[in-house]
C-alpha positions, 0 to 999 in steps of 0.5 A: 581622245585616249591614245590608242594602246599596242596590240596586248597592251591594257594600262594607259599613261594616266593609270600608269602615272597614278601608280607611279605617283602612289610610290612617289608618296608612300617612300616620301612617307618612308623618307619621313618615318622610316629613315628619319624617327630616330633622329627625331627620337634623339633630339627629343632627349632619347639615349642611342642605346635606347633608341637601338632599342625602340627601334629593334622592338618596333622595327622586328613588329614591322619585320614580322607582320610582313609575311602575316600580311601575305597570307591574309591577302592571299586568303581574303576575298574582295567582292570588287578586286584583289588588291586595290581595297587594301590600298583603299583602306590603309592610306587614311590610315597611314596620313593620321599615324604619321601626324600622331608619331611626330607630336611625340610630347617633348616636355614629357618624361622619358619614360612617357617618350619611349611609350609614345615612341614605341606605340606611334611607331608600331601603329604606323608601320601596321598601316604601312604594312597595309598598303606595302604588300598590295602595291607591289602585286597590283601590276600583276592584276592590272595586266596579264601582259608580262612586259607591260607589268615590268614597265609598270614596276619599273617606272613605279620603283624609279619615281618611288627612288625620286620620291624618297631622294626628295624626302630626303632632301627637303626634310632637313631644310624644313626640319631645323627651320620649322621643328619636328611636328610641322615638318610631319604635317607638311611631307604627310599633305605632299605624300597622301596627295600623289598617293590618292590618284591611284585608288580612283584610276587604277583598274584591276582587269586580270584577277587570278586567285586558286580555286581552293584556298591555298594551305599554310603549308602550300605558302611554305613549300612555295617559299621553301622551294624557291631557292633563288627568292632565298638566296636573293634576298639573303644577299640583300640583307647583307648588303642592305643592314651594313648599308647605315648611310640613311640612318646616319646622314643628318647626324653627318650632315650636323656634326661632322659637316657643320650644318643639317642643310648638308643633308638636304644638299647630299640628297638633292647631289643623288638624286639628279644624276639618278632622276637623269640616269634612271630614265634610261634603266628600262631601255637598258634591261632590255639590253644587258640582263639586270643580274649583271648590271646589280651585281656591278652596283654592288661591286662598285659600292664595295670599291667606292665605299673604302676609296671614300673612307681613306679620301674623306670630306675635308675637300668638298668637291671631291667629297660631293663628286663620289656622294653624286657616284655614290648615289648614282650606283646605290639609287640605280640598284634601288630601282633594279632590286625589286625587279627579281622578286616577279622573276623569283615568282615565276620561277616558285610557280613552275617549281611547285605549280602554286602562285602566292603573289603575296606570299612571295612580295611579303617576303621581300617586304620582310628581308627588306624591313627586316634589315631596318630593324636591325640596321639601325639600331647596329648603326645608333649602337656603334656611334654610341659606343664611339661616345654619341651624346643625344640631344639635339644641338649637342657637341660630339667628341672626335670619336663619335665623328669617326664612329659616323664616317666609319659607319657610313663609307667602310662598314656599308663596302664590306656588306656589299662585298658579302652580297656579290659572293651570295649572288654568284649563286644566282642562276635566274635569267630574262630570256628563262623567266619568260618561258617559266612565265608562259608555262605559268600562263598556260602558253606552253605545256608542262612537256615544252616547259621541261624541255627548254628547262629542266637540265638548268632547273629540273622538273616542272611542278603541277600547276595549281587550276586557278579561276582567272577574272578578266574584266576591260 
């Protein structure tokens, strides 16, 4: 027998597992892809300098068909849902893309390499593309209940965060056991296994859509008027394209260290703390507001970021105490990080009076993927100019050991630092949001909402008449 649900509540435990267990999936394909390739790039014989530069090409691809993403899914009519067909159509797509990027030809020349590279790669992140979008709005159609979307996304982002701890550390003990091309296989039948519930469990009841398409310009106005989304964002592109620790850790973990397995160690140290802490986020966002317990994370990484520098890894013990800290801050933060971008929706809705939920979530998917395509190749530029020499098993001078330990502890605090300035412009706050949300829902009219609002956040914009589809 089905447990009963509270009064305005719609998603059961299993729905709710499902869409956790997608993001589990889909980071454990990010883990793989996103925060791995290069070195894989690397050990196949490809120059630093030449990875920066596939990685540059593919990943600004990546950064750009973000916001293309959005427009199409807010266009695109589905006779059955809004959300969840995307999703239908990008795993399948996803799983071969990812086998396909990691049977890169070891034998071939270079030239064939960098083609294959930058081919695979760029075909796999338009899949990723595909389903990366959709998931993040597909609370909003699976319930109209604005608390319930929150835990829904939070419990997602939280599993999605042990999904790629996971990937991180699993990856490295079965990569330099069974190579490459195997280590993709195994972590694609892992990730496309938990990501599959989803599309059979997952039922989108609250569907709204405008009843006129939305123009380009309306999206614009939207984005351009939403001060907040831009600020928060461009904070988090500071913090995040310093942030070269992911891209790093192997070659940490291998030359600096001794030993790839470290890698794996390092990934499993940060990620039992935050699957132990984690939990709790939840409970505590509904006690301290989550602006201040991000931007704490973010100062507290800027500290420990230049107290790990000057203490180094030459004790082992202290060095995995502040990875475990580290970790815990960074992971925390991570969970946190995708929950403003509702709250910034909210807020561009009663601004403008239009609702463009993928316009606003590809927007965050743009930020954070633009960082990668540049944060890692700034971070394979610099441990090239430190003297990295490519291939894998190859020594390294002193300097590149350097380059490495610089970029993964000081380099990443002074990013960090850059963002909490950026974050003292923001101005969104819980107990707002909740009232822009009611005015957005049309609880309370354009009067009341100005009323309670406007003095901190000026005038109401006229909403957009939307056609809402409920279906339990």
């Amino acid at each position: 027998m089905a447990k009963k649900l509270k009064e305005g509540f719609h998603v059961g435990g299993g729905e709710k597992w499902s869409y956790a267990l997608y993001f589990f999936g889909q980071n454990i394909f990010y883990a793989l892809v996103a925060l791995n390739v290069h070195t894989m790039f690397s050990d196949v014989g490809i120059t630093a300098a030449t990875v920066a530069i596939i990685l540059f090409v593919t990943r600004l691809w990546d950064a750009i068909n973000d916001p293309i993403m959005g427009v199409i899914i807010d266009k695109v009519k589905f006779k059955k849902g809004r959300f969840l067909p995307w999703l239908r159509i990008s795993l399948p797509i996803i799983a071969v893309t990812s086998v396909i990027m990691f049977a890169l030809p070891t034998g071939a020349p270079l030239t064939v390499k960098v083609i294959w590279a930058i081919i695979a790669y760029m075909a796999w992140d338009a899949a990723y593309t595909l389903c990366d979008v959709p998931i993040y709005v597909l609370p909003s159609s699976m319930t109209d209940n604005i608390k319930e979307r929150s835990g829904i996304l939070s419990l997602g982002r939280y599993i999605g965060v042990v999904g790629i701890m996971l990937g991180m550390t699993l990856l490295p003990m079965i990569q330099g056991r069974v190579g490459w091309f195997v280590t993709g296989i195994i972590l694609t039948i892992v990730a496309t296994g938990t990501m599959v519930p989803l599309l059979f469990k997952a039922k989108e009841r609250h569907i709204v859509r405008p009843e006129e398409t939305i123009t380009m310009r309306q999206m614009v106005r939207f984005v351009t008027g939403n001060k907040y989304l831009l600020i928060f964002y461009c904070a988090m592109f500071l913090s995040l394209v310093t942030n070269f620790s992911q891209t790093l850790m192997m070659f940490f973990a291998r030359h600096n260290l001794g030993d790839q397995d470290f890698a794996g160690l390092m990934g499993l140290i940060t990620m039992v703390p935050l699957v132990i802490v984690g939990g709790f986020i939840p409970v505590i966002i509904k006690k301290i507001d989550k602006y201040y317990i991000f931007l704490f994370g973010l100062i507290a990484t800027a500290l420990l970021g230049i107290i790990r520098y000057f203490v180094g890894y030459e004790s082992l013990p202290v060095f995995i105490a502040l990875v475990a800290i580290h970790g815990l801050i960074l992971g925390s933060n991570g969970i946190l990080i995708f929950m403003f971008t509702p709250d910034c929706l909210e807020y561009g809705t009663y601004k403008t009076g239009e609702r463009s939920e993928g316009v606003a979530v590809s927007l965050q998917t743009f930020f954070n993927k633009l960082t990668g395509s540049l944060s890692g190749p700034i971070a394979m530029l610099i441990v090239g100019a430190f003297g990295f020499v490519a291939g894998e098993g190859a020594a390294q001078p002193e300097s590149a050991l350097s380059g490495i330990w610089l970029s993964m502890t000081v380099l990443p605090s002074i990013g960090a630092a850059l963002a909490v300035i950026m974050l003292l412009f923001y101005k969104l706050r819980n107990s707002e949001i909740q009232t822009m949300a009611e005015y957005s829902n049309g609880e309370i009219s354009k009067e009341d909402a100005e009323a309670l609002l406007a003095e901190k956040y000026g005038p109401a914009g006229e909403l957009t008449k939307m056609t809402i589809t409920t279906d339990e």
